[in-house]
C-alpha positions in Angstrom: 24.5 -20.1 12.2 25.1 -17.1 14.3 26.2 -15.0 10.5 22.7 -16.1 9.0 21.1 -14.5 12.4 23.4 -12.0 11.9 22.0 -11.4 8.6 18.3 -11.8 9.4 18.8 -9.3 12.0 20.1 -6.4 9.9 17.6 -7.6 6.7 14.6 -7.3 9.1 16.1 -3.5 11.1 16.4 -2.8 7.1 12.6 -4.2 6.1 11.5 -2.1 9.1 13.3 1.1 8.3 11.5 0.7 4.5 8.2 0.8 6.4 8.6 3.1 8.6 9.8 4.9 5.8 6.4 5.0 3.8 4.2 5.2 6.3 5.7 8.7 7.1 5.8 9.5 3.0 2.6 8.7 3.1 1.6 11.3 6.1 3.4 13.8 4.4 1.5 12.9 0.9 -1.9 13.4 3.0 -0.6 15.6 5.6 1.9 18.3 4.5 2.4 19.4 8.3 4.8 16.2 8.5 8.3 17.8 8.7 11.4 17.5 6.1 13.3 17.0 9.3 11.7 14.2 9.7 11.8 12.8 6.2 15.6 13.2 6.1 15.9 11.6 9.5 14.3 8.7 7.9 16.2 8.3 5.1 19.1 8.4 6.5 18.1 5.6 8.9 16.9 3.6 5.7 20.5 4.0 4.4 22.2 3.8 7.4 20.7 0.2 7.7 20.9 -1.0 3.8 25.1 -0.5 4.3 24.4 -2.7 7.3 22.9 -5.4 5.8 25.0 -5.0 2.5 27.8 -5.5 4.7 26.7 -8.2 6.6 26.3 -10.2 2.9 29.2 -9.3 1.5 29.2 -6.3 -0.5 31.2 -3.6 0.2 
């Protein structure tokens, strides 16, 4: 059991990087002062987490 929490853990930090992720494409989409800093910040969390989960299930 403590794998499949394991799991849910990184599936839900993933879920949450995804939305995070989209509400601050969406700032910049009606607010260009949003900076790229940012935008790369986030999407290198939102990676960071999907090889986290993917390696939690099982793919390398």
């Amino acid at each position: 059991m403590v794998k499949q929490d394991l799991k849910d853990t990184k599936f839900n930090a993933h879920v949450d990087a995804i939305e995070k992720h989209k509400a601050l494409l969406e700032k910049l989409h009606l607010d260009s002062d949003t900076h790229l800093n940012e935008v790369t910040s986030s999407l290198q969390k939102l990676t960071l987490t999907l090889e986290e989960y993917l390696k939690v299930i099982g793919i390398p």
